[in-house]
C-alpha positions as CSV (number, residue, x, y, z in Angstrom):
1,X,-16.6,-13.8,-1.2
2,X,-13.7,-16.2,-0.4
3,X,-10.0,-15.4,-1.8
4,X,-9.0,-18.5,-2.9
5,X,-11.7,-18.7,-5.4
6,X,-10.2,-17.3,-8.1
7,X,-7.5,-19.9,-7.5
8,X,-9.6,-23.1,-7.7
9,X,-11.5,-21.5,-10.6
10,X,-8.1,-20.6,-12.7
11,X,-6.8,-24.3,-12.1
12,X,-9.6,-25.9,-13.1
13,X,-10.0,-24.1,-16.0
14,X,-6.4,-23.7,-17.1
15,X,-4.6,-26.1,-15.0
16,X,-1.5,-26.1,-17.1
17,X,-1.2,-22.6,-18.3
18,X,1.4,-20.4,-16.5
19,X,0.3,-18.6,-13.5
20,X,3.5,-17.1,-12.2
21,X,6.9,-16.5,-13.8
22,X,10.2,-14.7,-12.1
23,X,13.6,-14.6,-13.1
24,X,14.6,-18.0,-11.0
25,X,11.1,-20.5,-11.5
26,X,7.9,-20.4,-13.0
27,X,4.4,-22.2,-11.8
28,X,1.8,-23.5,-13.9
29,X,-2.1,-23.0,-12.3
30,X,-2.0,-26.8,-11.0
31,X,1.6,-26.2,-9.6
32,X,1.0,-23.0,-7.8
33,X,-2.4,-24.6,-5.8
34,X,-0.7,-27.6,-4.9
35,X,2.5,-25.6,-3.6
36,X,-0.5,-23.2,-2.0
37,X,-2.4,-26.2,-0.4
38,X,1.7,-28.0,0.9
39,X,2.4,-24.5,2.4
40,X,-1.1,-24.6,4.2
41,X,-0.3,-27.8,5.8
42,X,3.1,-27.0,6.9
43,X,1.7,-24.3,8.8
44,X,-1.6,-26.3,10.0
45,X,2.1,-28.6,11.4
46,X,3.4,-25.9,12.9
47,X,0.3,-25.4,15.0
48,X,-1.4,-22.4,13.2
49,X,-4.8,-22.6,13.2
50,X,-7.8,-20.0,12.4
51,X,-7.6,-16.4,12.8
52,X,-3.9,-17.4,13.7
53,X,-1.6,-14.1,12.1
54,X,1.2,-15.0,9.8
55,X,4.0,-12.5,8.9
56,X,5.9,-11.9,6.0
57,X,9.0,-9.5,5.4
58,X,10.2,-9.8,2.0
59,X,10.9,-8.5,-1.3
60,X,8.6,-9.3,-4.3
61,X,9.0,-13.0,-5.2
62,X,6.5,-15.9,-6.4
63,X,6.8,-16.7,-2.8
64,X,5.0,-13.9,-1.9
65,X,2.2,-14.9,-3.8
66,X,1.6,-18.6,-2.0
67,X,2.5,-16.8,1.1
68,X,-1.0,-14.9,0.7
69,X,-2.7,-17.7,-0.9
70,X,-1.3,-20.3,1.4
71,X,-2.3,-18.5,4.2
72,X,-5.9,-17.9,2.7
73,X,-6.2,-21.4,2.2
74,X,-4.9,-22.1,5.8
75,X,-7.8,-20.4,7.5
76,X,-5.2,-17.9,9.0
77,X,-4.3,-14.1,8.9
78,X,-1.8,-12.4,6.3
79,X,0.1,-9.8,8.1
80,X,2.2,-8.0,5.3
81,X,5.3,-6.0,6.9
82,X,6.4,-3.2,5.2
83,X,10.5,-3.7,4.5
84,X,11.7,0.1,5.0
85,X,10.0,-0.1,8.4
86,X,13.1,0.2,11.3
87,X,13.5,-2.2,13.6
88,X,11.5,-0.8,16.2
89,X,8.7,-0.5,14.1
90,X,8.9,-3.9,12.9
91,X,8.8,-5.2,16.8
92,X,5.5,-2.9,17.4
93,X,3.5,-4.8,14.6
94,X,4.6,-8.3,15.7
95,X,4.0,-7.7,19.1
96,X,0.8,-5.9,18.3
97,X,-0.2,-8.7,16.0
98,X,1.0,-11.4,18.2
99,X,1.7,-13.1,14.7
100,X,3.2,-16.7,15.7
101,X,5.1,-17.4,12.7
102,X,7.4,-15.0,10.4
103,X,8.4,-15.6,7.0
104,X,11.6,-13.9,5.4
105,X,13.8,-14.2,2.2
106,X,17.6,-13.4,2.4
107,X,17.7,-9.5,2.6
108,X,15.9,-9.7,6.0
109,X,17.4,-13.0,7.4
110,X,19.8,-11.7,10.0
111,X,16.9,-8.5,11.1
112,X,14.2,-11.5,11.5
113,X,16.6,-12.7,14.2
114,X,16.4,-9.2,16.1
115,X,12.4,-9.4,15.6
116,X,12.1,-13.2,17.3
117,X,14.0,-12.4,20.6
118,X,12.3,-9.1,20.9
119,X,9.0,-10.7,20.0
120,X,7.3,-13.9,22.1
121,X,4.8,-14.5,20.0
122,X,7.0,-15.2,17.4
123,X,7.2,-20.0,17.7
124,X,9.5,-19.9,14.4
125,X,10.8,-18.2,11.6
126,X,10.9,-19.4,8.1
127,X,13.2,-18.9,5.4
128,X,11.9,-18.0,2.1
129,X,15.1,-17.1,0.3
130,X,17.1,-18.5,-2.5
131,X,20.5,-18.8,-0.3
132,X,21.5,-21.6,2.4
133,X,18.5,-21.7,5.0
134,X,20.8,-20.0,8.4
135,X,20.7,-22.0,11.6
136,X,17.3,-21.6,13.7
137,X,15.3,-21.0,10.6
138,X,13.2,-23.9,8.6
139,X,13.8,-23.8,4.8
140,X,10.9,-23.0,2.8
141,X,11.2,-25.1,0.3
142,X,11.6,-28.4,2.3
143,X,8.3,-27.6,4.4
144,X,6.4,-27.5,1.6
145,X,8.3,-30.7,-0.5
146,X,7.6,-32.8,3.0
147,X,3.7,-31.3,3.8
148,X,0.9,-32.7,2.5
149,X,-1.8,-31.0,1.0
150,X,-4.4,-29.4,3.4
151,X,-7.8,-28.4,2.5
152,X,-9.4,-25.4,1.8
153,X,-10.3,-23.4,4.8
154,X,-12.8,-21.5,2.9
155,X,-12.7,-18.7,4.9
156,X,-15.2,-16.4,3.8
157,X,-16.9,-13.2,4.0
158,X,-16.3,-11.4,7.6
159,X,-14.1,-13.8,8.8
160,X,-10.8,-12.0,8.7
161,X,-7.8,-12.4,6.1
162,X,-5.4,-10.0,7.0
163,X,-3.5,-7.0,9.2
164,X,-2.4,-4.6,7.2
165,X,-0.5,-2.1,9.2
166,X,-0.6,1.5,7.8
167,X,0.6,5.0,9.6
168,X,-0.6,5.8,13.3
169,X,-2.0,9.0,14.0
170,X,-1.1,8.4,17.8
171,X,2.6,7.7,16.9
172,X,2.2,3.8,16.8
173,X,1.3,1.6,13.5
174,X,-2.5,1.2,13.2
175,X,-3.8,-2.7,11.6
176,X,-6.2,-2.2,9.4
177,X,-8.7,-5.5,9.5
178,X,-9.4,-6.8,6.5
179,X,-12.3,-9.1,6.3
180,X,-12.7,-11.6,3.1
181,X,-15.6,-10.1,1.3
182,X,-13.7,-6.3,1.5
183,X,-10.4,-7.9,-0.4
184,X,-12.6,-9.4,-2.7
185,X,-14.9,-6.8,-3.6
186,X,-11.7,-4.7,-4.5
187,X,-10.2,-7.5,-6.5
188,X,-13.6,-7.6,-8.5
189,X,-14.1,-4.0,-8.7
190,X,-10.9,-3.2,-10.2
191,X,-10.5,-6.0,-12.7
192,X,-14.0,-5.2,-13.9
193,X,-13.1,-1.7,-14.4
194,X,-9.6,-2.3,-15.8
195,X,-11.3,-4.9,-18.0
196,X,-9.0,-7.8,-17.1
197,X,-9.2,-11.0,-19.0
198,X,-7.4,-14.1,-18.7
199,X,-4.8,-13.6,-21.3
200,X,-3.4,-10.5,-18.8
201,X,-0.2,-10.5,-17.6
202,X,0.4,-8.9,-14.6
203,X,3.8,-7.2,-13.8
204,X,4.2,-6.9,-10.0
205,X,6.9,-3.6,-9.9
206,X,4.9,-2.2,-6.4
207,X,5.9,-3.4,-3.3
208,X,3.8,-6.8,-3.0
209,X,3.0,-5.9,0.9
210,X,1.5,-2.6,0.5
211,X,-2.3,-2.9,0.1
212,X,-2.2,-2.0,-3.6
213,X,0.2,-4.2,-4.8
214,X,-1.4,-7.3,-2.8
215,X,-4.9,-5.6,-4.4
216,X,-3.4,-6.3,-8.2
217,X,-2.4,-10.0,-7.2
218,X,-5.8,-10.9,-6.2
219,X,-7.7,-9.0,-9.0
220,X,-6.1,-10.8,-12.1
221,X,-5.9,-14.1,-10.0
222,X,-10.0,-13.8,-9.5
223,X,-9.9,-13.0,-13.2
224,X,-7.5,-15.6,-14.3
225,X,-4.9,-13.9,-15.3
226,X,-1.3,-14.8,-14.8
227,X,1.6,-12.4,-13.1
228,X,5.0,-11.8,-13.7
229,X,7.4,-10.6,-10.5
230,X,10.0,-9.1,-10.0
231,X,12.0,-8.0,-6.6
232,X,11.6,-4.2,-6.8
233,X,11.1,-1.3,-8.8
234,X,13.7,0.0,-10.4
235,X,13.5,1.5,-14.2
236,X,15.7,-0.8,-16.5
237,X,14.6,-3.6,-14.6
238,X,10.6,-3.0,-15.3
239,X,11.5,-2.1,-18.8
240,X,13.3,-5.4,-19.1
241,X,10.6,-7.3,-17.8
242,X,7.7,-5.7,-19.2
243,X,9.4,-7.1,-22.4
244,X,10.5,-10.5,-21.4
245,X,7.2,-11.4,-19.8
246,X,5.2,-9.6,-22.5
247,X,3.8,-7.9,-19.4
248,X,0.1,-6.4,-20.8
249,X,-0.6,-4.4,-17.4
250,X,1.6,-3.3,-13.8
251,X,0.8,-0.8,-11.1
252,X,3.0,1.6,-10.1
253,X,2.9,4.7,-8.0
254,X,3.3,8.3,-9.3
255,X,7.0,8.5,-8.2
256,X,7.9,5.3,-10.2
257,X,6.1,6.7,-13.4
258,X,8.3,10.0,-12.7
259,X,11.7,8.0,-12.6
260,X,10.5,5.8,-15.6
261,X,10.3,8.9,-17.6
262,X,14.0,9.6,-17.0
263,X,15.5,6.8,-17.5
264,X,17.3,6.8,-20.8
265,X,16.2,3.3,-21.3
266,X,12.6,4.2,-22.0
267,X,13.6,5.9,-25.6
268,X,14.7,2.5,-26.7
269,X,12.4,-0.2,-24.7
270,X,9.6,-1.7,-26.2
271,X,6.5,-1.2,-24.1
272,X,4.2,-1.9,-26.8
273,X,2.5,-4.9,-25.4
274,X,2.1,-2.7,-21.4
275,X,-1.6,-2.2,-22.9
276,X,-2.6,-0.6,-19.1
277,X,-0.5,1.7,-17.0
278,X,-2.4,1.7,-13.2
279,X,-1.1,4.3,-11.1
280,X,-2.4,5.5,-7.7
281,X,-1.6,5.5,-3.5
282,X,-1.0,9.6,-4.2
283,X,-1.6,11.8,-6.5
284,X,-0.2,12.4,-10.2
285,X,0.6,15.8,-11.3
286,X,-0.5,16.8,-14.5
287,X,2.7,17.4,-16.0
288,X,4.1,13.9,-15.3
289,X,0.7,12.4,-16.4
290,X,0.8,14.3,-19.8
291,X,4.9,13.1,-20.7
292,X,3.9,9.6,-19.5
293,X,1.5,9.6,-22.2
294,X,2.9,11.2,-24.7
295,X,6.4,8.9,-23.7
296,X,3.9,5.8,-24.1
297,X,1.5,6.3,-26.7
298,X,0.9,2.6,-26.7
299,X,-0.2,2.6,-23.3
300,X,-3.7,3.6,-21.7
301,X,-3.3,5.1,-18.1
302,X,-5.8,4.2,-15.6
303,X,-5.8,5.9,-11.6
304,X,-7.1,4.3,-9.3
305,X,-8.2,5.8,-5.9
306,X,-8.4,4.9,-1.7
307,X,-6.9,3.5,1.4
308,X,-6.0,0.9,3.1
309,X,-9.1,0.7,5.4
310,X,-10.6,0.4,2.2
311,X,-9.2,-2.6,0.7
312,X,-8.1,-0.3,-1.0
313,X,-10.0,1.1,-4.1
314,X,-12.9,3.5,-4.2
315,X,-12.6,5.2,-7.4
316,X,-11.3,4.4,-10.4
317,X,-10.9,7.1,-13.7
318,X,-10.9,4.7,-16.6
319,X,-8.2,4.6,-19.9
320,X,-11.0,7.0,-21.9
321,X,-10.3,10.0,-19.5
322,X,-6.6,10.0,-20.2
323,X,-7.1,10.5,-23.7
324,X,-5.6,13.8,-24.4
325,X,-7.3,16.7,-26.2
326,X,-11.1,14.2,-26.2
327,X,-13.6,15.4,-24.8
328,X,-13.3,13.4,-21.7
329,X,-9.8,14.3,-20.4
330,X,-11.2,17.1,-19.1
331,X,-12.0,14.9,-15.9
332,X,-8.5,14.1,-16.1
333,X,-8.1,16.0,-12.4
334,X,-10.4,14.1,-11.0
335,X,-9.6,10.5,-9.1
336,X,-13.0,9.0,-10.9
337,X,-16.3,7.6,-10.9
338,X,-16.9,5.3,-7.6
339,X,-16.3,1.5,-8.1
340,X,-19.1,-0.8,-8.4
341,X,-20.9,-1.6,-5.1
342,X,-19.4,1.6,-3.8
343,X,-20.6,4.6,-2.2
344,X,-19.2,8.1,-1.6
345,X,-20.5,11.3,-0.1
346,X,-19.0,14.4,0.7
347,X,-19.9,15.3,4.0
348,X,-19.2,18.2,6.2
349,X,-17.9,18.3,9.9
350,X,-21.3,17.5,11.7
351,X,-22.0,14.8,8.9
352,X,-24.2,16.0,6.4
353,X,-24.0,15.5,2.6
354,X,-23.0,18.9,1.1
355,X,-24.4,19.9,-2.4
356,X,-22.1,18.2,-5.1
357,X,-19.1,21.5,-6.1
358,X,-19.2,22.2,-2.2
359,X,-16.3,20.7,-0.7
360,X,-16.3,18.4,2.6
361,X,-14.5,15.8,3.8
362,X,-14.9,12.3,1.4
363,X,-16.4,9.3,3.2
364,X,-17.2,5.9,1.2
365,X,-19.8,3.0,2.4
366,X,-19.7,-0.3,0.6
367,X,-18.6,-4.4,1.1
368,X,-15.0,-3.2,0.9
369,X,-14.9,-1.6,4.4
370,X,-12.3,-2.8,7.1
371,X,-13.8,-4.5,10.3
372,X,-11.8,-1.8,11.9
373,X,-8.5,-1.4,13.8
374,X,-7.0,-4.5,15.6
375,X,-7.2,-3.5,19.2
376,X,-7.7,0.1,18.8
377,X,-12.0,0.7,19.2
378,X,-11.7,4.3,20.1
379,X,-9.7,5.4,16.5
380,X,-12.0,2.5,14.6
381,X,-15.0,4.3,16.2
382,X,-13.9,7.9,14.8
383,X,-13.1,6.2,11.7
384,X,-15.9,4.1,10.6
385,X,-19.3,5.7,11.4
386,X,-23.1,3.9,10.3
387,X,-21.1,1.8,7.8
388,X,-19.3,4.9,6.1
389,X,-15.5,5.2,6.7
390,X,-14.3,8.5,7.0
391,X,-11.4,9.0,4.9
392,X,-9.8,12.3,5.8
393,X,-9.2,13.2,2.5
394,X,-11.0,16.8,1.6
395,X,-12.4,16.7,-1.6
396,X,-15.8,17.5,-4.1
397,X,-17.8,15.5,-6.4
398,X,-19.0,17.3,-9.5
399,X,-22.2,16.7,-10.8
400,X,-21.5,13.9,-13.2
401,X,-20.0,11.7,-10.0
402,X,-16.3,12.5,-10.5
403,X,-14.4,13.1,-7.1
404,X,-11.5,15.4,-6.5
405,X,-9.6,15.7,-4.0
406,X,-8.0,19.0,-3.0
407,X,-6.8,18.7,0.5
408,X,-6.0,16.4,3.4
409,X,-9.0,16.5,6.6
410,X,-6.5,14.7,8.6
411,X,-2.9,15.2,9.4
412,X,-1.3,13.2,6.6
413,X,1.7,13.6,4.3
414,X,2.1,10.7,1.3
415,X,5.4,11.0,0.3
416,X,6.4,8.9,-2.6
417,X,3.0,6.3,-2.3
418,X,3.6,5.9,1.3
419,X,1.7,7.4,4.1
420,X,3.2,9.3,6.9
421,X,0.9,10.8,9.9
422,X,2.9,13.7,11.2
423,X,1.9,12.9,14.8
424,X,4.4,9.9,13.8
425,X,7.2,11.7,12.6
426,X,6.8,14.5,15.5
427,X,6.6,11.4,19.1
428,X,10.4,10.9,17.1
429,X,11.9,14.2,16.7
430,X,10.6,15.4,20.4
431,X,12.8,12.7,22.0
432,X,16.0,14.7,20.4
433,X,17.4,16.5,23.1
434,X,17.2,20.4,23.3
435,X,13.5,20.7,22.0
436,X,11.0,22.8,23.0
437,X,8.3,22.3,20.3
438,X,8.3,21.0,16.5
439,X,5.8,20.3,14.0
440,X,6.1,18.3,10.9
441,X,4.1,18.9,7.1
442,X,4.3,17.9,4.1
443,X,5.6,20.4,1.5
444,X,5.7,20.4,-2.6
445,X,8.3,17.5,-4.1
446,X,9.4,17.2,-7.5
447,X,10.2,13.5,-7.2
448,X,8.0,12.1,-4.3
449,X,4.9,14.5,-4.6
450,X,5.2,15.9,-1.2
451,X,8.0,15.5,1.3
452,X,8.4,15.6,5.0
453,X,9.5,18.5,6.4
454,X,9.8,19.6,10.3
455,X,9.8,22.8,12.1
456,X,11.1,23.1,15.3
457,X,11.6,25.7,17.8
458,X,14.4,24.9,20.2
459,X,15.0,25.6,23.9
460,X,16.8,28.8,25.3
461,X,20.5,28.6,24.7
462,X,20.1,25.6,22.5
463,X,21.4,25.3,18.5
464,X,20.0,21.8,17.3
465,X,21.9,20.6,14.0
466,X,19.4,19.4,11.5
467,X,21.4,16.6,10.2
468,X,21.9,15.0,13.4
469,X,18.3,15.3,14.1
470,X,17.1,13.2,11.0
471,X,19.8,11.1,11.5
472,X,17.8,10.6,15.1
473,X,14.8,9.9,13.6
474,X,16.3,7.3,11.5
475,X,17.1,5.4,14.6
476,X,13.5,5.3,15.4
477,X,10.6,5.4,13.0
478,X,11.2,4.3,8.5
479,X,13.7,6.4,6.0
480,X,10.6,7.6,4.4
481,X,9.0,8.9,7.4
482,X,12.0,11.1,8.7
483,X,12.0,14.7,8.0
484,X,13.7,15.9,4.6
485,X,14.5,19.3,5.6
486,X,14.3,20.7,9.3
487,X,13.6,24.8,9.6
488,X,15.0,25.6,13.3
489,X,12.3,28.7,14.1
490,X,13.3,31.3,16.8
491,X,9.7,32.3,17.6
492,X,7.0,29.7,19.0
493,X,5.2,27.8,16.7
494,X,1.5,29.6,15.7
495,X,-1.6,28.7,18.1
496,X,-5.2,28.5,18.0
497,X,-6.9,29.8,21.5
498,X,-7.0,25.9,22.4
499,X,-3.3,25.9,22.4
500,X,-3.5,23.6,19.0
501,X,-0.6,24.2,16.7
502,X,-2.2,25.7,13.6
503,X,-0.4,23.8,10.8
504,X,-2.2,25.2,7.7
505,X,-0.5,28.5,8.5
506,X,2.9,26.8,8.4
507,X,2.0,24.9,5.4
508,X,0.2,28.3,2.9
509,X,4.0,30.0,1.8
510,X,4.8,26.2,0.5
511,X,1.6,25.8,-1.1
512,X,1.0,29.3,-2.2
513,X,-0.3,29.8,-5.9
514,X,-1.6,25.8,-6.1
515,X,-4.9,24.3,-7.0
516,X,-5.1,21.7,-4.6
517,X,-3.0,21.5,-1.0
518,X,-1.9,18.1,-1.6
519,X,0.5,16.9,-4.2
């Protein structure tokens, strides 16, 4: 359970076959491990050693994926940042991270700058881009010409690979640890359900730091397969690559695959060789799912299910259950069977396994479980119980072993693929002036699948203006996290006899009339 095995196992077997292609370069198997191995001793020169935590803020690039590697084969930590994060955000993780070195490409050369004088930790920053290497940074591509070639680390099994941060419930960005043998069990549980082979091409659309996206890059690597990248998602630009790189499989999240079926490129593209469609991080609405089909007849949809703490798969509903009108689309509502090795129960609050149609709140036990939070024991302890992590996702499993999930346990929104803990959102808008109380929930969303929307109740004689309120939050906490809409309420927000805003009766007129409570 090592992630560079799939690595040394593709080279050796294919050593000259292509293993990543983008616009600007392309890497054979042999090329991209010796690149790997350079980039490992360049940092092993810079003075990182193991468990050492190495950032990255970037777009998707082949860079990216020896960043991971490279790191892997270094003995250090990965610490993916997430590039919609503000500023402040960005600080929190590296400080809370203490990462010592930071990688960037061009887009985020001038806010790593910012980052290093806010952040000690921080010994040098690295340029990863295509343009001029600025002043105070050290250029990629010369560290690796002038390193040589370190050996594998072989980090392995519960030593720890990575940090990936996800939403705090406490207002702050929590790391999920990620431990060897849990990235790999998800890279092997997903390519053996996907049935990944080495001729697979990979198209990386999905952000390449998000847990999902990294999940796809090590699954066809351990499988040999070879990936195509390009910077972001947008909807020509996938459908322009999918051909060019005769792309055979990509991930992306439900609101990609709803902007993919209106773009007017999509009549005309030739997707015929996109053989496996993998969508996931939130859930698909039926009517998207059914145009996406019937849009892409050629293509076999595939929705995989989890978290972060997770690695991040737990379930996976295979291509034979998005078959329409066969007998086994009728599971089509459900997020799947669990993955091999896996586990899941539904529980309910004191712990106990509820017969399978009752719902409870879905926990999951297997070798893809995070070590916990970094620095954080009291949320890992409520999290991860006897081996089981709780997921806080409200759900049922019928009695064939399909799960379902029909509400949230825990105070959630996932607005376009991203999470967004309200508690979050709410720290933000209570430090706008002329306040009394707020809550945030997430609402119904045509495009993102739920959206964040806020509630507050302001002080006597005060008249807060909604737009300068979000544009408050922006100063503080991601675009993606800041309210949508903002309802100012006259009357004080509903209370249970604890004094604990009761959200579900601010979130039933929005979710009135709907199968499940999250979207």
């Amino acid at each position: 359970m090592y992630m560079t095995q799939g690595l040394r196992r593709a080279t050796k077997l294919t050593p000259n076959a292509v293993a990543l292609i983008s616009e600007r370069r392309q890497f054979t198997w042999s090329e991209f491990q010796d690149r790997v191995a350079r980039l490992a001793g360049a940092l092993h020169g810079l003075g990182v050693r193991a468990d050492d935590r190495v950032a990255m803020l970037a777009f998707n690039s082949d860079r990216y994926c020896e960043y991971y590697y490279g790191v892997f084969w270094s003995g250090a930590c990965v610490v993916p940042m997430n590039i919609r994060w503000s500023l402040p955000e960005h600080i929190y993780s590296i400080k809370d991270s203490e990462a010592r070195v930071l990688i960037v490409d061009d887009a985020f050369q001038a806010l790593a700058t910012e980052i290093k004088a806010a952040c000690p930790s921080i010994e040098c920053l690295i340029h990863a881009g295509d343009g001029p290497t600025p002043a105070g940074m050290l250029s990629y591509e010369a560290l690796i010409a002038e390193a040589r070639p370190a050996p594998d680390a072989f980090r392995s099994g519960e030593d720890l690979a990575g940090i990936f941060y996800t939403g705090g419930t406490t207002g702050f960005p929590k790391g999920v640890m990620l431990p060897h043998r849990a990235l790999w069990t998800s890279a092997m549980g997903f390519g053996a359900g996907a049935a990944v082979t080495p001729d697979d091409r990979m198209l990386h659309a999905a952000p390449l730091f998000h847990i999902a996206g990294s999940a796809m890059l090590f699954s066809i690597t351990a499988y040999g397969g070879s990936h195509a990248i390009i910077p972001s998602f947008q909807p020509k630009t996938f459908l322009d690559a999918v051909e060019a790189y005769d792309a055979t499989l990509s991930l992306l999240v439900p609101t990609m695959v709803g902007m993919l079926l209106q773009a007017p490129e999509l009549a005309a593209a030739n997707t015929s060789n996109l053989t496996r469609l993998i969508y996931g991080a939130s859930p698909m609405t039926l009517a998207i799912l059914k145009e996406a089909m019937l849009k892409m007849p050629e293509t076999r949809f595939i929705h995989a299910y989890g978290q972060t703490e997770l690695a991040p798969l737990a379930t996976l509903l295979g291509s034979d259950y998005h078959i329409p009108d066969s007998p086994k689309a009728a599971k089509i509502r459900s997020v799947g069977q669990p993955m091999p090795l896996v586990e899941i129960e539904i529980v309910d609050e004191a712990g106990h396994e509820v017969p399978r149609n009752v719902p409870g709140e879905v926990r999951v036990r297997g070798p893809n479980a995070m070590l916990g939070y970094w620095k954080k024991p009291e949320q890992t302890a409520a999290a991860l119980k006897d081996g089981w992590i709780y997921t806080g996702d409200g759900g049922y499993m019928d009695d064939e072993g399909f799960v379902y999930i029909v509400d949230r346990v825990k105070d959630m929104i996932i607005t376009g693929g991203e999470n967004v803990y309200s508690a979050e959102v709410e720290i933000a808008i209570m430090q706008f002036p002329g306040l009394a109380e707020c809550a945030v929930i997430g609402v119904p969303d045509e495009k993102w699948g739920e959206a964040v929307h806020a509630i507050v109740v302001p002080r006597a004689g005060e008249a807060p203006d909604p737009e300068a309120l979000i544009a408050h939050c922006r100063s503080l906490i991601a675009g993606y996290k800041c309210p949508r809409t903002v309802a100012v309420r006259a009357e004080a927000l509903p209370k249970s006899g604890a004094g604990k805003i009761q959200k579900f009766e601010l979130r039933a007129p929005f979710w009135k009339g709907r199968d499940r409570r999250v979207s």
